[in-house]
N, C-alpha and C positions, 0 to 999 in steps of 0.2 A: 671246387668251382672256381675256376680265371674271373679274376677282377681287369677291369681299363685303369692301370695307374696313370699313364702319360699322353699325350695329344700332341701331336707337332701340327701346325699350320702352319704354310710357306705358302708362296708363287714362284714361278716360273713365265716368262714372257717370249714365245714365241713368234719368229716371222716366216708368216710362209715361203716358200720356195719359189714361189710362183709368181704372177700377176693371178689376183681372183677376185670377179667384177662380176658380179648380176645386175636383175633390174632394178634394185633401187639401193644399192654400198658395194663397195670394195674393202673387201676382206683384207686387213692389214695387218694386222695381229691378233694373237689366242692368246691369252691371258690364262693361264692355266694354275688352278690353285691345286694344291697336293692339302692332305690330310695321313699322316704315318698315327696308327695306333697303338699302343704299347700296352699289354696283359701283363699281370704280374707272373705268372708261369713263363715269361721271355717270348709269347707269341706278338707277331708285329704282323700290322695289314695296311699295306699303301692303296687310297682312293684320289680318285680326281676327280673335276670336273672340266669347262672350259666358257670363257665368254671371246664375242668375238669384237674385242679390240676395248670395249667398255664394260666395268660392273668387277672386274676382276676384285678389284680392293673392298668393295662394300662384301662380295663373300668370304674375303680373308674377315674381314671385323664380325661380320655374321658367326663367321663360325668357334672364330678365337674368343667376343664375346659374350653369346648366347648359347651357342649349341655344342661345344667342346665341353664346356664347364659341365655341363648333363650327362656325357658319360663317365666321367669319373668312379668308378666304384660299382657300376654296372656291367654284368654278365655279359660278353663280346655275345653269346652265343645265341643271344636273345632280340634278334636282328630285327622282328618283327615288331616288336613293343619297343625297341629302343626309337625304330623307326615312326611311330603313330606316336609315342609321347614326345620328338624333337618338334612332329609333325602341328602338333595343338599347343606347343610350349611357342612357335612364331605364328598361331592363327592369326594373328594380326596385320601380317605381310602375306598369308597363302590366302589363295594361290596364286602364285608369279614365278617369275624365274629367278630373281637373286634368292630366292628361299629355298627352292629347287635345286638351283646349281650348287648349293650349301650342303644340303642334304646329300644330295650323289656322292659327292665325296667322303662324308661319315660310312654313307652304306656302300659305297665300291670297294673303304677300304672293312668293314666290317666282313662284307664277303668273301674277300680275298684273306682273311685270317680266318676263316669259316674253312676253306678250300686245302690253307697253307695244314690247315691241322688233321681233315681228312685225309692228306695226301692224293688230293683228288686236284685234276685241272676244273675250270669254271664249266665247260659247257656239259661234263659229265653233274656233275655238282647239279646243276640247273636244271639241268631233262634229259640230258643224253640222245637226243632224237636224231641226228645227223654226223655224222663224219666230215663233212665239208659244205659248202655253201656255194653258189652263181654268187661271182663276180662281175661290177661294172665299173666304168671310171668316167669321172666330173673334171680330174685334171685339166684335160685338154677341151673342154667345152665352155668355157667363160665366155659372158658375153663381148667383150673385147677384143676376142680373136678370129682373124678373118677366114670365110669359108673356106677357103684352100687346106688350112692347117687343121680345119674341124675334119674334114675330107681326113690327111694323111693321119689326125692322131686314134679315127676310130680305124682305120683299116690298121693300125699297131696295135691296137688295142686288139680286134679280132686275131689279128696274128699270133698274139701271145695267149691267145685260150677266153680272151674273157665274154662273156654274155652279151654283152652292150655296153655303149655309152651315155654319157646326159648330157645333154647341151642346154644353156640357159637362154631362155628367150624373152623379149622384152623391147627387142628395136622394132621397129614398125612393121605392122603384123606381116605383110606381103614379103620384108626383109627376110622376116625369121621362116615362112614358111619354104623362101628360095633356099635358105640355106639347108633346111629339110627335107628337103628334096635332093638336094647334092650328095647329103648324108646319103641317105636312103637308097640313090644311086650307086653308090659305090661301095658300100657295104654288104648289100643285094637282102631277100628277103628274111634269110637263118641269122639276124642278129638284131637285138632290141636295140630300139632310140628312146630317150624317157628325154622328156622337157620341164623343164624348171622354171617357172613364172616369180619365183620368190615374193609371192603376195603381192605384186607390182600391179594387178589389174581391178576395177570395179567389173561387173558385175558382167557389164553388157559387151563389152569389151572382150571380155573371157569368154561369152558366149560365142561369137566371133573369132575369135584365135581360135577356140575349140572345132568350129568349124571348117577351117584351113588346116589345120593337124590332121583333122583324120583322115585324106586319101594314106597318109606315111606309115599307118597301123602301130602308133606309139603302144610303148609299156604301159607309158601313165603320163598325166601334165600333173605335176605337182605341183602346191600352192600357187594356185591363180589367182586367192583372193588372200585378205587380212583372214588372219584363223579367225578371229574374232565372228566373219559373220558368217555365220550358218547358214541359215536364211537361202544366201548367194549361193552357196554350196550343194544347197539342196535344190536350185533352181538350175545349176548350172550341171552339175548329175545327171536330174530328168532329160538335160536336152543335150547330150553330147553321147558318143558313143565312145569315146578319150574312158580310162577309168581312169577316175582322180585320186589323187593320191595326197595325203595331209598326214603331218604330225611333230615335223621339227619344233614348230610354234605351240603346240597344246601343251600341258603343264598339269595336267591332272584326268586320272581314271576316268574320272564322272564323265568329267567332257570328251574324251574318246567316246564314251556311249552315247553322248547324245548325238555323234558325227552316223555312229554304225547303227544303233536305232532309225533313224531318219533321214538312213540312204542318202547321208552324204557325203560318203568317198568310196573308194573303193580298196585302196593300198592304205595300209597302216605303215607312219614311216616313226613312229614313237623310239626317240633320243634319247639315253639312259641319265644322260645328264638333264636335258631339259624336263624331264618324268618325274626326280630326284632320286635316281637309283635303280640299283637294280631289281632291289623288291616290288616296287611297282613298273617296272620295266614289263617282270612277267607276267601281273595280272594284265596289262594291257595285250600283250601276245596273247592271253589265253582267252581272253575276251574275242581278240581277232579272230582266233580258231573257232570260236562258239556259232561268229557269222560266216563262218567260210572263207576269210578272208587272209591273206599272205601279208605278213611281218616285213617291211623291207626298211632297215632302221638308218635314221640320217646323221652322215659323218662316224665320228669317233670307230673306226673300222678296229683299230686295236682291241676296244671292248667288245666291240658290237660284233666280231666273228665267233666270239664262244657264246654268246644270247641266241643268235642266230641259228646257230648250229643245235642252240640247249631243247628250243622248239620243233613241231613238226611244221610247223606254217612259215617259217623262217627260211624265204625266199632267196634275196640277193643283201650281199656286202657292197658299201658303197665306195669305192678304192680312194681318199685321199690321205696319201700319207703325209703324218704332222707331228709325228712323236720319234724319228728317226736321229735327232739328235740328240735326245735324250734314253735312248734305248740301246743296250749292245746286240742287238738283232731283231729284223723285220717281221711282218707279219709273213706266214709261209702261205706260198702260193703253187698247186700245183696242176699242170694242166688248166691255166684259168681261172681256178678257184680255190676259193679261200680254206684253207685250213688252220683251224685250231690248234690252241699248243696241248702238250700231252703235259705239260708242267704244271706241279699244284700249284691255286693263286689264281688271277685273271688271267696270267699267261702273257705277262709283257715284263720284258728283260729289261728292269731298267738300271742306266748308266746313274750309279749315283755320284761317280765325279763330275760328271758331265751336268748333270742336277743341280750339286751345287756349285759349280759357276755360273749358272745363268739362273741360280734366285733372286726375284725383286729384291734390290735395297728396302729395310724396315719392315717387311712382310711374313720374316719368322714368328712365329709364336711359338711356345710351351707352355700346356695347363695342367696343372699337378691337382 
């Protein structure tokens, strides 16, 4: 039986490519903590997670620590239990997201030495239910950029195979509905628009915007409200015919069930990171499946195209790439959509030169 002798904890500080602006911050940087695990058998398994722009260092100290020290001498293989006693060993900070984003990374890389030993890639590993996945892209949909270029980057988008795009919305509702409309027009009716309110609205507001969405026959409006209120959720549900869509912001099983018990969403968009991992990644997928409902998971597209794929309910990959500098090759894409690696592991090539150059100063650890 493999012991965990060694623990690396590092970061990594990324800046996007782009300009990325929603309804209420701009995306400036990813803060990306690594966790590498070391067996005594010479098996190694790298996890991540990500914050966006804040919180990064309180999950390096989190995990360097309280939660690193705890696998020490524990069986890598026992993914499940290593997971629920990290889980009750920080009951005192769960459930949130810096304890979350801590955990993901123990269990992303937990899984990924699970994989590396099977010789199995992740999304066979995980369920095997798909060969590839619908793809969409947010790239080109920020709320700061004007309808013209929202226009030109979904007709490239269509061009190049993929399902749809997302636009974020948030400027004045008449604003955002013209510009859905231009979409709409020029994309014509074989291709999805999905809109992103990033929790920007109260209640009544959202009801409202929901009502000026729908002549466009959206995929979904995702977070229209604060995840927090349900309440909203389930008023704004009953009265749109929009399916909504929630999960970036949710941070534990339970509360997915009370969203899918009480009919208040409709798309599952549950973040492996914000979830803490992949172990509870899938009971929330399978949860989904139970209601009938489609997996479509927000961001980290590198993880989240073998999850996706690992499910039968696992809909669309959401296309921002953000680990391209850190990686010696992309995620494969063909025909539009996303395809999984056949490689054992999560299935991301990563540049470890490239790694460490761009480690935070003072953010190494090792826990023997």
């Amino acid at each position: 039986m493999a012991r965990i002798e060694r623990v690396e904890v590092f970061m990594v500080d990324l800046v996007p490519k782009v300009k990325r602006t929603d309804a209420i911050q701009s995306f400036t940087s990813q803060e990306t903590p690594f966790v590498r695990i070391f067996a005594d058998d010479g098996a190694v398994g790298t996890g991540y997670s990500y914050t966006i722009g804040t919180g990064g260092h309180a999950v390096v100290e989190l995990l360097a620590r309280n939660l690193a020290p705890k696998l020490i001498g524990r069986d890598p293989d026992q993914i499940e239990a290593i997971w629920k006693a990290l889980f009750f060993h920080t009951h005192a900070t769960a459930v949130g997201a810096i304890t979350a984003l801590a955990l993901a990374a123990i269990d992303t890389a937990l899984w990924d030495m699970r994989c590396r030993r099977s010789g199995k890639p992740l999304h066979i590993e995980a369920g095997g239910a798909q060969e590839s996945v619908a793809l969409y892209t947010t790239e080109g949909g920020w709320l700061h950029i004007e309808t013209a270029a929202l226009v030109d980057d979904a007709l490239q988008a269509k061009a190049k195979g993929f399902g749809g795009s997302k636009l974020k919305v948030g400027r004045p509702p008449m604003d955002d509905a013209k510009r859905l409309e231009a979409v709409r027009n020029a994309v014509g009716d074989d291709f999805e628009i999905m809109v992103d309110g990033n929790q920007g609205a109260a209640v009544d507001e959202a009801i409202r915007r929901a009502r000026l969405y729908e002549p466009f026959d959206l995929a979904w409006y995702e977070e229209p409200l604060p995840a927090e209120d349900l309440g909203g959720h389930i008023r704004l549900s009953a009265s749109t015919s929009l399916p909504i869509a929630v999960g970036e912001s949710i941070y534990s099983l339970q509360h997915f069930r009370e969203y899918l018990q009480r009919d208040a969403a409709s798309v599952v968009q549950v973040d492996v990171a914000r979830i803490g991992g992949i172990t509870p990644w899938l009971k929330v997928a399978h949860l989904a499946e139970a209601f009938n409902m489609a997996v479509c998971p927000h961001f980290l597209m590198e993880l989240h195209v073998a999850l996706t794929a690992a499910v039968p309910n696992g809909r669309w990959v959401e296309y921002i790439p953000q680990l391209d500098s850190l990686t010696t090759e992309g995620m494969r894409i063909v025909d539009g959509r996303a395809v999984p690696s056949s490689e054992p592991g999560l299935g991301i090539a990563w540049d470890w030169a490239a790694i460490d150059r761009q480690r935070v100063e003072g953010c190494t650890r090792i826990v023997t």
